[in-house]
N, C-alpha and C positions, 0 to 999 in steps of 0.2 A: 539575357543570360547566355553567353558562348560557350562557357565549360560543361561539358557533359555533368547534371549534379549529382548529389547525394542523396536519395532518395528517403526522405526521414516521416515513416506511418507511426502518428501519433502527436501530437503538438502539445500534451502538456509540460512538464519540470522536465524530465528528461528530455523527451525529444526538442522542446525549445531552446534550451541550454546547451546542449549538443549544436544544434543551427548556429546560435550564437558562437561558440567556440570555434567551429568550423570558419564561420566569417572574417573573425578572426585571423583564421590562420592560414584567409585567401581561397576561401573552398567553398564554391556553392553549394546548396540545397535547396527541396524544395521541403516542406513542411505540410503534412496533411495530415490534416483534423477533421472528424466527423462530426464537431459539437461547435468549430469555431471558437472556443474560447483558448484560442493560442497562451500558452504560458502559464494558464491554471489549472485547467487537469480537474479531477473530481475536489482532491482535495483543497484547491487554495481557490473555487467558484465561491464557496459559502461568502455569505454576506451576512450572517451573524457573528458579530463581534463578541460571544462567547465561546466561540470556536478558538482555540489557542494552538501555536504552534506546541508540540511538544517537545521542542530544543531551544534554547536559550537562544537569545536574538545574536549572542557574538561567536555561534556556532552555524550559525544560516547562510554565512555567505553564497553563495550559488556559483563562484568561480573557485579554483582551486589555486592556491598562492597569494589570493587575496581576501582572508579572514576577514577584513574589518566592512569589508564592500553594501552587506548588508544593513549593519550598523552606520556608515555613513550616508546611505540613502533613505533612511530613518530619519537621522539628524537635519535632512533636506526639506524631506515630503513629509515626517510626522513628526515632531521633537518629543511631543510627550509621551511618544513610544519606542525612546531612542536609549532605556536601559539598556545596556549589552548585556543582564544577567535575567534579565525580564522575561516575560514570553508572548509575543507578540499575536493579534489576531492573525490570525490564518488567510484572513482574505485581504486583508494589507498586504499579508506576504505575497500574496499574487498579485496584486497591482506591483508588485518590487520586480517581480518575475516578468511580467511582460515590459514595464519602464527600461529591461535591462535590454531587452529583443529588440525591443523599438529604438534604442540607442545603436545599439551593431550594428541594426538595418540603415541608420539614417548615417554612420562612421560608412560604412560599408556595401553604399546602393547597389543593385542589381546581385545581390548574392547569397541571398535570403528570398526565396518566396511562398508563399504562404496559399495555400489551396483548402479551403475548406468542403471536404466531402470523403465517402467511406469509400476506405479501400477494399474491393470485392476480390482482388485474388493477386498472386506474387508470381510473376514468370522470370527468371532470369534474374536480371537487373529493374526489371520494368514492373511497374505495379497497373494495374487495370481499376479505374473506379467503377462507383457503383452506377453510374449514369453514362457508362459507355465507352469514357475517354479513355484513353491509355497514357503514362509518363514513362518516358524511357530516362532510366538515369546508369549510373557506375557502380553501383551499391547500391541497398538496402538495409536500414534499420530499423525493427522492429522495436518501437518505446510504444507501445501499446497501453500503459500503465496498470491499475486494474481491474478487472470487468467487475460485473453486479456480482454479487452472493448465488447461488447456485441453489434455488428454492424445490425444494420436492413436490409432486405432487401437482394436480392439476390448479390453475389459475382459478384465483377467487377475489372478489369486489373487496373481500375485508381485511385480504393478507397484501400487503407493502413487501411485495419483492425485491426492491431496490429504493433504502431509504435518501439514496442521491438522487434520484429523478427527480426535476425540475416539478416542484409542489408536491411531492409524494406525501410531506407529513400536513398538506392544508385537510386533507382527508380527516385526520382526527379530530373529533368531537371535547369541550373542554372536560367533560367528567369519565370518558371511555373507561375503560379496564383494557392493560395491553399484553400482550405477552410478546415478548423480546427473544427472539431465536439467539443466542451471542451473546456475552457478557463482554467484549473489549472494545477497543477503543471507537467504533461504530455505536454500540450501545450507548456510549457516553456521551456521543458527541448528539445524538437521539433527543435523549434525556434531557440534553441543558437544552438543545432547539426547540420541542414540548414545552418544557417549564416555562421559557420565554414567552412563547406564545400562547400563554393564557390554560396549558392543559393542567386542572388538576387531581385527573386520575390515578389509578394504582397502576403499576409495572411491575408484572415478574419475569426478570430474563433466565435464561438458561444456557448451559454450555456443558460441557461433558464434566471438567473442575469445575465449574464454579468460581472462577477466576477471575478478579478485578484487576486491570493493569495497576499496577502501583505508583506513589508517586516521587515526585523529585523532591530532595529536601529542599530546603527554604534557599540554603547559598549554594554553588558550583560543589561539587565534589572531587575530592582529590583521586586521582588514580592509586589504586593498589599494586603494586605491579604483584604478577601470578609468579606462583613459586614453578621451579622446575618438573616440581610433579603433576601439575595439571598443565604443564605442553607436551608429554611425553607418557607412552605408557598405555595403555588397558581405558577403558571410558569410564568405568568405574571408581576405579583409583584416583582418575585426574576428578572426578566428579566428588569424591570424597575430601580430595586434596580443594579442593571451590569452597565447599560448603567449611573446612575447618579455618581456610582465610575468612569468610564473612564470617564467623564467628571470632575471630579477634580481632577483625576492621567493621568499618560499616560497609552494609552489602553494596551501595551503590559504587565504590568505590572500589571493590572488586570487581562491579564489571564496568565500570571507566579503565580500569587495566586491562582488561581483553578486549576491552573494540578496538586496539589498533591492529591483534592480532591472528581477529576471529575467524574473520577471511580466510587468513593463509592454513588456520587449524582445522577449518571444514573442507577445504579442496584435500589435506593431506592425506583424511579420514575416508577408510574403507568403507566399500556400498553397505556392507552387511552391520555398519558402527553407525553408520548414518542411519538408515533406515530405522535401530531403535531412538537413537536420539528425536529423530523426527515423530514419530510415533508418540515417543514418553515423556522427551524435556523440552519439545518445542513451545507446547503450552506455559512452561514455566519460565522458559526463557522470555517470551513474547514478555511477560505481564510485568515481568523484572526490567527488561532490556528498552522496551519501548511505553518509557513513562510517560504520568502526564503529568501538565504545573499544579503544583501544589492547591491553589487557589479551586482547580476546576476537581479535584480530589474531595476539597472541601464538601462542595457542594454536593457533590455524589451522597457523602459520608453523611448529610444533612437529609438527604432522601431518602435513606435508608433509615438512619435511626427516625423518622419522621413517621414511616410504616408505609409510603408511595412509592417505595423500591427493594424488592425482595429480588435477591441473588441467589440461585440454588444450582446442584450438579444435578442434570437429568439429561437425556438424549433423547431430544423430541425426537417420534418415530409416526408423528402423520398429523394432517389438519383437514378438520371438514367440518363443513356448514353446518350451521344447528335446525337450519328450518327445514322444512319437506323437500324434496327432488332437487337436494343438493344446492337450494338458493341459502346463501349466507349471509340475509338481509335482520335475522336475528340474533346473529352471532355466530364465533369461529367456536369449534372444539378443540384444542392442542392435548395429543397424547403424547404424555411425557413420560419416559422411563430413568426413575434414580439408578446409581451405582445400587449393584448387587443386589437390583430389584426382579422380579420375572413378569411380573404383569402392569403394561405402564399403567399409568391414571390422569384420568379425562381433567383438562381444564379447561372451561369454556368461558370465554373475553369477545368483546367489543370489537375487538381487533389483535392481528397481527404483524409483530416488521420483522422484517431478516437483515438481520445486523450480525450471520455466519462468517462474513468475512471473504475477503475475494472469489472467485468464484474459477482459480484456475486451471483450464483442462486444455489441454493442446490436443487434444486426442479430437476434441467437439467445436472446438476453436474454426472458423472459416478460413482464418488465414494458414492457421500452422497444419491443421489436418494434412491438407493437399501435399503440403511438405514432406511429411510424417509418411503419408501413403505412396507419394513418387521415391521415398528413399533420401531425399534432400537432407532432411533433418532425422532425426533418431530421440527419444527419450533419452532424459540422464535415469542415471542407475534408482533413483526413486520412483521413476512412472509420471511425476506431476510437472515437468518441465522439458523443453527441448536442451539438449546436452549441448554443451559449451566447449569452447577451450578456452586459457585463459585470456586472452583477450575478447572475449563476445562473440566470436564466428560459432556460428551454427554447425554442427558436426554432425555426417550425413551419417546414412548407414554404415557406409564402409570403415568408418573411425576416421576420415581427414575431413578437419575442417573447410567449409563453404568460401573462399577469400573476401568473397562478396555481397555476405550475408551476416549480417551481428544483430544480437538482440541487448537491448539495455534498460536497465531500471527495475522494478516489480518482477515481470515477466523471470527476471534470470535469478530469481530469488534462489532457488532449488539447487543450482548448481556455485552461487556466491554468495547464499545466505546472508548476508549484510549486503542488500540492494533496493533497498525500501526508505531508508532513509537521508534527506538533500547532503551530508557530510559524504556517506557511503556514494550518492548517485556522481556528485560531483567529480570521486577520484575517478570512477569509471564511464566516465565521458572523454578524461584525460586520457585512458588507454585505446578506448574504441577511436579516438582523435589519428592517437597516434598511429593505429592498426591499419586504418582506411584505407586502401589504394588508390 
């Protein structure tokens, strides 16, 4: 490799698809992954085929301009998973995602390389592993994707911190008693990998609503387009103007009208409009905006009325072992406190998982802290993200963006709120592309 590269910490969806793009368009990189599994990421490793993508197979492309790219690599490598309205395993999709890497690399040798090992610190341009070496490259892109859940409280044998660790759920027992920190789509994806494997104990999950993501209907839905008064105006008004279109459309189809232009309505939106929406309607947005198929709803709805899965609003506020000097070989206690409650109440299970949901804090972060404390980088106006422009560059303390620094994917959720999902990550590989110097 002669061109000084592009330095890409992270190798799942975003950062491999980024690489790939880059290839493309004649631009080395190198690619580093701490797990090696280039092109999968937390989410598309599962190898249970009841894990479903939550977008429709002819929305998954992974390049941007070519829609059907996913759907006809379906039609190649799986046929009988080649509906385009369908929802396809998840860990097929990752076999799709790396097939696509390994294609660019073999169109495009020496321009692409791929290094598996943890990045310990960010200088410059140059990143530092954890094993000593240094890579000097032209840039830096943080696709980090997103970290474990953020578990309170001292470590214990019976609580599952991180239900993505490699065999985290071989730990449960087939009749346990669980309690579920989380009610979204980690919860769910839990629950079916359990049920698969033989578990037939009870679950109670919790979350502060009480909120089950919702699900997709049965066929595509059609866009509603939003009226004037919820792009313009007071949060409330546009919020009232939301709620009285899903009342004479179906809701899904009110927000298939605003994802194309949810983006550009949360960059426009004042820190002090943000910060309550984040607060009060992110929860509701989540469970509305990022469904699941129909099919894996079903079954949820089946555990519940069954009496193996109780959904409640409560805000655990502590876990500790049932037995003497803090060993938790007898069981967890979970105190959980309801709305409008004053004194929580003890539930004591088998075990515990934290399915809280990403876990992210740039403040505690290895990589970004350093940033954060040299002045490099800056919080955005919420506190839970480093601050952006709109192209992905990192914006130091002094308010100008970093030229040489962009973050993409999960990570930049906070400041482009619609960056979690392959349609969303995909446009914004096409700008960080085009940003690059």
């Amino acid at each position: 490799m002669t061109a000084v590269p592009i330095l890409i910490v992270g190798g799942g969806f975003s950062g491999a698809m980024l690489a790939a793009r880059l290839a493309e368009r004649g631009r080395a990189s190198v690619l580093i992954d701490a797990t090696g599994r280039f092109g999968r990421g937390v989410a598309y490793s599962t190898d249970f085929d009841g894990h479903l993508l939550n977008v429709r197979a002819a929305r998954m492309s992974a390049v941007e301009g070519r829609p059907d790219d996913f759907v006809t690599w379906l039609r190649a490598r799986a046929p009988a998973q080649a509906d385009p309205q369908a929802f396809a395993p998840r860990g097929l999709y990752g076999r799709y995602v790396q097939d696509r890497l390994a294609a660019v690399e073999a169109a495009h040798p020496g321009l692409i390389k791929k290094v598996h090992a943890r990045v310990a610190a960010i200088d410059g341009t140059d990143v530092r592993l954890d094993d000593g070496r240094r890579l000097a490259g032209r840039s830096v892109v943080l696709a980090t994707g997103n970290p474990a859940p953020k578990t309170a409280g001292e470590p214990l044998a019976r609580v599952i911190r991180d239900p993505w660790a490699p065999g985290a759920l071989a730990a449960v027992g087939p009749g346990e008693t669980l309690a579920v920190i989380g009610t979204g789509l980690t919860m769910v994806d839990v629950a079916l990998a359990l049920e698969a494997r033989g578990w037939a104990g009870k679950m109670q999950a919790f979350s502060l609503r009480g909120l089950l993501p919702r699900a997709h209907g049965e066929t595509p839905d059609a866009a509603v387009t939003p009226t004037p008064e919820m792009l313009d105006g007071p949060a409330a008004r546009r919020l009232g103007a939301g709620r009285r279109l899903a009342r004479d459309h179906d809701w899904r189809g009110v927000m298939e009208g605003l994802r194309p232009v949810t983006g550009d309505l949360w960059r426009a939106t004042d820190a002090s409009t943000r910060s309550r929406l984040f607060r009060h309607l992110r929860p509701w947005w989540d469970v509305h905006r990022h469904r699941i198929a129909p099919g894996v709803a079903a079954r949820i709805d089946r555990m519940i009325a069954d009496g193996r899965l109780t959904v409640s609003a409560a805000r655990v506020t502590g876990v500790r072992a049932v037995g003497p000097d803090a060993i938790d070989r007898d069981g967890v206690v979970v105190a959980c406190l309801p709305p409008r409650a004053t004194t929580p109440r003890d539930l004591v299970v088998d075990r515990v998982i934290d399915c809280s949901g990403p876990g992210h804090d740039p403040t505690r972060d290895p990589l970004t802290a350093p940033l954060l404390a040299s002045g490099r980088a800056r919080l955005e106006p919420l506190g839970v993200g480093l601050d952006l422009d709109d192209a992905g560059r990192v914006v130091g303390a002094d308010g100008a963006p970093d030229p040489v620094l962009f973050v993409l994917g999960p990570p930049a959720r906070a400041v482009f709120w619609e960056s979690i999902a392959v349609p969303d990550i995909r446009r914004r590989i096409e700008d960080v592309v085009a940003a690059l110097p």
